[in-house]
KOLKOLPA-968262 format. One record per atom (N, C-alpha, C): y, z, x. Coordinates in steps of 0.2 Angstrom, whole numbers, plus 2048, in hexadecimal, padded with zeros to 3 digits. Atoms other than C-alpha are relative to their C-alpha. Layout:
N
YZX
...
REM end
This chain:
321
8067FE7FD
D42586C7B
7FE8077FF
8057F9800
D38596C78
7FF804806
8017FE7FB
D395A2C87
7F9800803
8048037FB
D2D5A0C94
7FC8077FE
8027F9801
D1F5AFC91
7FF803809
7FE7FB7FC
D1E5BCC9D
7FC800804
8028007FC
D175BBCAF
7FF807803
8017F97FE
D0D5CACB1
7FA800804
8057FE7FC
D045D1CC0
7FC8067FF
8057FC800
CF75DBCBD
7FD803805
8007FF7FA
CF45E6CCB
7F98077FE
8057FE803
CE15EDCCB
7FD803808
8068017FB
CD45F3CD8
801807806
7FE7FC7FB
CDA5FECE8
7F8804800
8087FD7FA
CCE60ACF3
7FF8067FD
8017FB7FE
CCE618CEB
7F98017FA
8087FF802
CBC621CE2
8017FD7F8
800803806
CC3619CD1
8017F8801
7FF807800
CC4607CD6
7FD7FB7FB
803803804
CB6601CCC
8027FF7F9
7FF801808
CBC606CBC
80A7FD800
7FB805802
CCE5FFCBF
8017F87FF
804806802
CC65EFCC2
8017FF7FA
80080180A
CC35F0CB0
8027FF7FE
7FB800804
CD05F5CA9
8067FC803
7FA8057FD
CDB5E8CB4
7FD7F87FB
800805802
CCE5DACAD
8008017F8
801800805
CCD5E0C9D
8098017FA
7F8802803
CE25E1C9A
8017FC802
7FE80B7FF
CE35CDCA2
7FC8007FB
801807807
CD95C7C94
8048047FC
7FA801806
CE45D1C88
8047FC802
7FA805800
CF35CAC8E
7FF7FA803
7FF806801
CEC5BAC91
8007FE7F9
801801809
CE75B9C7E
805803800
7F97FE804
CF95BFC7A
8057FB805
7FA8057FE
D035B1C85
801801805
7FF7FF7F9
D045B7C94
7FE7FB807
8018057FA
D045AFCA5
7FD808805
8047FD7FE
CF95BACAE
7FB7FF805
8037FE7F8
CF35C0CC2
7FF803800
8037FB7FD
CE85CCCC7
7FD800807
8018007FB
CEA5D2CD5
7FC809804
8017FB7FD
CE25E0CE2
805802806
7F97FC7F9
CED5ECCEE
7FE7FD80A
8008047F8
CED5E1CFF
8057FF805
7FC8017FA
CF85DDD0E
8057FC7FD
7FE804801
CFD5CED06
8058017F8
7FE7FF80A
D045D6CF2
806801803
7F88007FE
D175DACFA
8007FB800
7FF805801
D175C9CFE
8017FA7F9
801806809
D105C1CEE
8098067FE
7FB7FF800
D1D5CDCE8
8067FF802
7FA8037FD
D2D5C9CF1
8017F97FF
800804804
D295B8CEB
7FF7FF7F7
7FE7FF807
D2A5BDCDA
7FD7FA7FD
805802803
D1A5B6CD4
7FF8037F8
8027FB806
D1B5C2CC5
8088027FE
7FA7FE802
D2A5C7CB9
7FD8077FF
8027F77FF
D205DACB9
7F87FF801
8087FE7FC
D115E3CC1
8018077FA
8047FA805
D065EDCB6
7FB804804
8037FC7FD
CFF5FACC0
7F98017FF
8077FB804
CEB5FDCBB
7FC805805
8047FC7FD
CE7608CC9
8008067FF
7FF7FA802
CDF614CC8
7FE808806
7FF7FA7F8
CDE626CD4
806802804
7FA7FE7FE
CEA62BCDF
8057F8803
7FC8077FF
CF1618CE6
8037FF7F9
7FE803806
CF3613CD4
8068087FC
7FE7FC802
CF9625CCC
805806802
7FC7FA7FC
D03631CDA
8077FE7FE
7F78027FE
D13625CD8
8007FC804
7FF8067FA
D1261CCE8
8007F77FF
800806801
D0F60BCE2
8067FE7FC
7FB802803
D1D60BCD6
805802805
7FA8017F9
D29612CE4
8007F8804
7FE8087FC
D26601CEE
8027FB7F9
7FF804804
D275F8CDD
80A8027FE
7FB801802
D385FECDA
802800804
7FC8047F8
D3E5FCCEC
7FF7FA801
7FF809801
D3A5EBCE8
8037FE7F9
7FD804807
D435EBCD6
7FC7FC7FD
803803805
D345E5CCE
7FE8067F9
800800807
D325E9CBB
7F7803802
8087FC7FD
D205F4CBB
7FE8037F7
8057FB806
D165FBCAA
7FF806803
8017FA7FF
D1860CCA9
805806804
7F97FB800
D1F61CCAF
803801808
7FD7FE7FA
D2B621CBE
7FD802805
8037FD7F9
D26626CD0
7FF8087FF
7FE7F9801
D2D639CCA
7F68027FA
8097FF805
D20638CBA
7FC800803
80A8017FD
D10633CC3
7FF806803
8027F87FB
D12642CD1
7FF8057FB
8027FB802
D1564ECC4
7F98007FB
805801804
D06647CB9
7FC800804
8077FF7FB
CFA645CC8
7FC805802
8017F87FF
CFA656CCD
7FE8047FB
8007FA807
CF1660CC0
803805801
7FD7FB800
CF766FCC6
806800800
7F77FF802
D0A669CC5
7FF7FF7FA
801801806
D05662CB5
7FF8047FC
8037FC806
CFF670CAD
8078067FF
7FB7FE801
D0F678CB2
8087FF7FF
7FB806803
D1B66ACAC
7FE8027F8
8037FF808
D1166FC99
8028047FD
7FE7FC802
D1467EC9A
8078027FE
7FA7FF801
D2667FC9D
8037FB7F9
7FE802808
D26673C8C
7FE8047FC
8047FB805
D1D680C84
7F87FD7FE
805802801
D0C678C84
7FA805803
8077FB7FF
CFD684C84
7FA7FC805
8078027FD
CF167FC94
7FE805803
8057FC7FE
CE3689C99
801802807
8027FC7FB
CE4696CA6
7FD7FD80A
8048037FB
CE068ECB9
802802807
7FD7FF7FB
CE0690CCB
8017F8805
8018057FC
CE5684CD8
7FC800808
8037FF7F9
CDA685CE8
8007FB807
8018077F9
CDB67ACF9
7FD802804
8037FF7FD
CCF679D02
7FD803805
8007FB7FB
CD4682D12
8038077FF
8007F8805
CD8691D07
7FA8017FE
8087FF802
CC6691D00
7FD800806
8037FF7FC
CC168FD11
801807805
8007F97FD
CC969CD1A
8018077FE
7FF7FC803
CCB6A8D0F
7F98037FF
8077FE801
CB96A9D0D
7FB7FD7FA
803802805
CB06A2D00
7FE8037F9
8037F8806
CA76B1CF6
8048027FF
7FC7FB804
CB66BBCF4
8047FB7FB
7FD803806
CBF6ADCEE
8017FD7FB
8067FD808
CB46A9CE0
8008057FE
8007F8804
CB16B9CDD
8068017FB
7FA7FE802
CC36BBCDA
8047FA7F8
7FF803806
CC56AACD0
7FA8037F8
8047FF808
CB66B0CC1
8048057FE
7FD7FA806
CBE6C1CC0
8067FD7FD
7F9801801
CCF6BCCBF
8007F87F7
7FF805805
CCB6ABCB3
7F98017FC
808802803
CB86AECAD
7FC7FC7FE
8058067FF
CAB6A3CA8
7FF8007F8
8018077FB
CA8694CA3
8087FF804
7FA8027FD
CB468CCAE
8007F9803
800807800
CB867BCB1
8037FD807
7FC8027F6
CBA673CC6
8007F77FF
7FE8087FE
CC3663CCA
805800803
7FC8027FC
CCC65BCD4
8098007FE
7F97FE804
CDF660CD3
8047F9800
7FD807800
CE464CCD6
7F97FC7FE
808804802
CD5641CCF
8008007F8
7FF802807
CD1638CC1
7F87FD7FF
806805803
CC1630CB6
7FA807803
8047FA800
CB9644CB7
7FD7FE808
8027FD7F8
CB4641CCB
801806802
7FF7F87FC
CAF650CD2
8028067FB
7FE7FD805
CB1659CC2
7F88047FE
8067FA803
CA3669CBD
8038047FB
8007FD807
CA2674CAE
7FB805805
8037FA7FE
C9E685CB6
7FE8077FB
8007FB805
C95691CAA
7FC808806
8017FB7FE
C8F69ECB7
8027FF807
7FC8007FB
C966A5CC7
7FA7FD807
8038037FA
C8669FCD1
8017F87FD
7FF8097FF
C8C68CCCD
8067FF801
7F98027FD
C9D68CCD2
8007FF807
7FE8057FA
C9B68ACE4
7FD7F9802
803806801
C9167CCE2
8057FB7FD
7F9805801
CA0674CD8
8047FF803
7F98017FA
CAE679CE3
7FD7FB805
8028077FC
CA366ECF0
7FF7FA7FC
7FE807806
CA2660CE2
8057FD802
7FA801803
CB3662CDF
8057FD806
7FE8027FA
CB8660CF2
7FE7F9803
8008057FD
CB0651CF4
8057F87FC
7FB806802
CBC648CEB
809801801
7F97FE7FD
CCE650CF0
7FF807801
7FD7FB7FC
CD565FCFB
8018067FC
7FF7F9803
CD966ACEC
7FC8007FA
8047FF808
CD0671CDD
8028057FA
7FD7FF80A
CD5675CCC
7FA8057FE
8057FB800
CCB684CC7
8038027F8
7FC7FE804
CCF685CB5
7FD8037F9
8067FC803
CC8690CA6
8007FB7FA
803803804
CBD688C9A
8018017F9
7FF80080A
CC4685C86
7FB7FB7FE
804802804
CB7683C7B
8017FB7FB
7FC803803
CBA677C6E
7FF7F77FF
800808801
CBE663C68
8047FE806
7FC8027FC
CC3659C77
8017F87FC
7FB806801
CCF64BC73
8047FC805
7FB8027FA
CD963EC7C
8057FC7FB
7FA802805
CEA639C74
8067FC803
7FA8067FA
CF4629C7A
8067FE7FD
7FA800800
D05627C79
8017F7802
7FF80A7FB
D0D613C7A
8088037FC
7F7801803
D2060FC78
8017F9804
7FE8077FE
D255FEC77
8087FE802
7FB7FF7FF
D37601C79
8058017FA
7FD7FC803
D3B60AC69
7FD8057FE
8027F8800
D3461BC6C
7F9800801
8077FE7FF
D24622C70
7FE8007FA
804800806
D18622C62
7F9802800
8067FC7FE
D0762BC61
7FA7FD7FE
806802801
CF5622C60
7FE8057FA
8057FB7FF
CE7629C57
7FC801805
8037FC7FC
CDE637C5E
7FA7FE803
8078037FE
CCD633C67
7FB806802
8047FA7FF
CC0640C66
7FB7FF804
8028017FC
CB4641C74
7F9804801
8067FB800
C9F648C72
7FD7FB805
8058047FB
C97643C82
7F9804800
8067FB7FF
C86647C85
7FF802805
8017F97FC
C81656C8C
808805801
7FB7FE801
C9365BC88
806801804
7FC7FF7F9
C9C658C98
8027F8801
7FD803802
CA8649C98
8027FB806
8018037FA
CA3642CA9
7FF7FC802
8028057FF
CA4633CB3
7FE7FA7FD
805803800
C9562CCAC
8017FE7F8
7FE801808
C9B630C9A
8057FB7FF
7FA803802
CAA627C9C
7FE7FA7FF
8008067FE
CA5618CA3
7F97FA7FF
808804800
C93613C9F
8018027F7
801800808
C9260EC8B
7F98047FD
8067FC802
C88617C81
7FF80B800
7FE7FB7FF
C8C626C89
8028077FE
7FE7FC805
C9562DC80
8048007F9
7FE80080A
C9B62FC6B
8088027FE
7FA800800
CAD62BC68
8007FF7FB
7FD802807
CB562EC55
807800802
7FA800800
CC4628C54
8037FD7F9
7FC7FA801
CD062EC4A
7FA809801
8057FA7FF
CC863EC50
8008057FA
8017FB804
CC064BC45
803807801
7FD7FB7FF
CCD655C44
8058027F9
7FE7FD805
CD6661C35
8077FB800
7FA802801
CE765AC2F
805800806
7FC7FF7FC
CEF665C38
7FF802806
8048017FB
CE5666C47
8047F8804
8008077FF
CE9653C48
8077FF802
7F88007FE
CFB655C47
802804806
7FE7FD7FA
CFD662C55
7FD7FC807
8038047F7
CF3658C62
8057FB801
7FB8067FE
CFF648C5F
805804800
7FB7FC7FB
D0D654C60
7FF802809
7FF7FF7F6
D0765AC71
8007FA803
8008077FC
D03649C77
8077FB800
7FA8047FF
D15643C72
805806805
7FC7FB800
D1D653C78
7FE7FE80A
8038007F9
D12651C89
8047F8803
7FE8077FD
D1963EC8C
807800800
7F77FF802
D2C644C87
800804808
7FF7FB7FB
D2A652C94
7FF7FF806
8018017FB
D2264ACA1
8047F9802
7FA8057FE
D2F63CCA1
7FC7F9800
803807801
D2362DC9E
7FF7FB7FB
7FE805801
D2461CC9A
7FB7FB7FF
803808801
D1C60FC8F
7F78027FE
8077FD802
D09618C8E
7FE804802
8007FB7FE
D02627C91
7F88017FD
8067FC803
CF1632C8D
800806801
8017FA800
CF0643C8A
7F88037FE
8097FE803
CDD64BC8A
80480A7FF
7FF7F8804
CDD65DC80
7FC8017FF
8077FE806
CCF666C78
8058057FC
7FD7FB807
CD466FC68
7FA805800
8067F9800
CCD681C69
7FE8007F7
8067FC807
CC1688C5B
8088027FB
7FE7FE805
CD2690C53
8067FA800
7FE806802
CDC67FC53
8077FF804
7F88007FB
CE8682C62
7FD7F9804
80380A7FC
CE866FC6B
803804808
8017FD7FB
CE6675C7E
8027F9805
7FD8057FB
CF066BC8B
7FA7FF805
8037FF7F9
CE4664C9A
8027FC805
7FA8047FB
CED655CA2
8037FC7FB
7FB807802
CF8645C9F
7FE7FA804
7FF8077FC
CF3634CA5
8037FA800
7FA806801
D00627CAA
7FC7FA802
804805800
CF4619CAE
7F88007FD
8087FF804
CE561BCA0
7FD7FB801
806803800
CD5613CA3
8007F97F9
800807805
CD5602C99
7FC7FD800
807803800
CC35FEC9A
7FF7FE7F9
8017FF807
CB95F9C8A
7FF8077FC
8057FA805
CB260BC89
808804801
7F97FA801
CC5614C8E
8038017F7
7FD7FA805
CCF620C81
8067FA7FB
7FC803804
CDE615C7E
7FF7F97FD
7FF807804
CD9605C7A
7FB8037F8
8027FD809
CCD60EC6B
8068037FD
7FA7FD806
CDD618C65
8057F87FE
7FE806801
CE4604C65
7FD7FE7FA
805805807
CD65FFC59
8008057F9
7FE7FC806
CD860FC4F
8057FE7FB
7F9800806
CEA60AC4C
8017F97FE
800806806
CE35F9C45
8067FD805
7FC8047FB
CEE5F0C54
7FC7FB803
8058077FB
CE95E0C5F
804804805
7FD7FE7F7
CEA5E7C73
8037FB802
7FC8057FE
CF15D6C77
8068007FE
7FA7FF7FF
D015D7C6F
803807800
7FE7FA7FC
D035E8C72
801800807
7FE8027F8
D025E5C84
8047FC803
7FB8057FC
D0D5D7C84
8078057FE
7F97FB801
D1A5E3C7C
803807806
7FF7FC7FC
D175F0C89
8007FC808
7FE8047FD
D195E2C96
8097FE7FE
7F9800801
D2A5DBC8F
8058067FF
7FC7FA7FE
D315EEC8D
802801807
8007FE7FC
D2E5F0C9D
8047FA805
7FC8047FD
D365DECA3
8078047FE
7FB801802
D455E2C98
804807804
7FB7FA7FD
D475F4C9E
803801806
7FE7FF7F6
D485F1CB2
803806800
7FF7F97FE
D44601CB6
807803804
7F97FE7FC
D5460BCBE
7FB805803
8067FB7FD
D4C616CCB
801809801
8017F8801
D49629CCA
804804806
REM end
């Protein structure tokens, strides 16, 4: 008899300001892996999911949350102190990718070029005074200059600062969505977003996804609302352009120690350097997200691909970090 296909829990939904869009990306990889064989449960983060887990309703949980519940780590910590099999990268990985500013310093020390940035928390911007500490970030990193949330994800709380009268008006944006803010200098240039998958014989590099939203700022509203915004993919990018950014995006998933899919967003400056800006370990998998068009680029069906990245992840039963 033919083994039994694979009892996968899809795990979607939680509290935090991305809920909505992981919804999607929960309902829209159950119908892949339903259409690729799968036995398939979506479930949300309740009282009751330990339980269904410890009855071992699921031979792996696919993580699709997205924000800090789904992305810090924490939920793969309870998943491997329960020895369930999980999609995706280690407890270790996520912390250091969630945190842009560890992030930008995990890049570095592989030699990846990222923009210039400050980290700020809130009760530092608070008591230190406001004014001077502005003041001190334009001189010091100059304008434009890019504020976000230094844990957060789907550009919440994310502004494009081109003069020093609109940066406190960001920094308060920026605060209403996490404690610290990313203050980081603005590279001009092509933004791309470049996905990583490894089925369990090596990482391998998507095509590139070039990214013109309108009014040129790559927010919220872009992401997620069709229409929005003008995706080419294979992105219009030189040869050798093309080549450096899948380098960085393989080098950025080697170095950040992650497993099974990834997404790196870059912009490639005017003279063709590819500019680190994060790594994400649970990519959006909506109709309108990054990696499932770099999927269709590479002329794949998402459905067996994601039952591949399902079975890896049964077979590897994670060892814990």
């Amino acid at each position: 008899m033919p083994p039994a296909p694979p009892r996968v829990l899809v795990l979607a939904g939680g509290l935090s300001h991305e809920r909505d869009v992981s919804l999607r990306s929960g309902r829209r990889v159950a119908e892949f892996l339903r259409d690729a064989g799968c036995q398939v449960i979506e479930r949300d983060v309740d009282a009751l999911l330990l339980l269904s887990l410890r009855e071992r309703i699921a031979d792996v949980v696919w993580p699709l949350l997205h924000g800090a519940t789904g992305e810090d780590g924490a939920i793969r910590d309870v998943l491997e102190l329960m020895d369930v099999p999980y999609v995706g990268s280690s407890p270790v990985a996520c912390r250091q990718s969630w945190d842009k500013s560890v992030a930008k310093s995990v890049a570095r020390a592989a030699g990846l070029a990222t923009p210039d940035a400050v980290a700020l928390p809130h009760g530092t911007f608070r008591e230190l005074g406001a004014q001077e500490v502005l003041a001190s970030i334009v001189q010091h990193l100059g304008l434009p200059l890019v504020v976000k949330p230094a844990r957060g994800g789907s550009a919440l709380g994310v502004s494009v600062v081109r003069t020093a009268e609109d940066l406190p008006r960001a920094m308060v944006g920026c605060f209403a969505y996490g404690d610290v803010a990313l203050v980081e200098r603005m590279v001009e240039g092509v933004e791309v977003a470049v996905s990583v998958v490894d089925t369990g014989s090596g990482p391998r590099v998507l095509p590139a996804v070039e990214i013109v939203a309108d009014g040129g700022v790559y927010g919220y509203d872009a992401r997620y609302v069709a229409g929005a915004t003008e995706f080419f993919c294979p992105a219009r990018l030189t040869p050798d352009a093309a080549a450096a950014v899948a380098d960085v995006a393989l080098r950025a998933h080697r170095a950040f120690g992650l497993r099974h899919l990834s997404r790196t967003d870059l912009i490639v400056g005017k003279d063709g350097t590819p500019w680190f800006l994060e790594v994400n370990v649970a990519p959006g998998m909506t109709e309108t997200s990054l990696l499932p068009q770099s999927v269709a680029a590479a002329g794949e069906d998402p459905g067996p691909l994601y039952r591949e990245l399902v079975e890896a992840a049964i077979s590897e039963r994670r060892i814990p970090a």
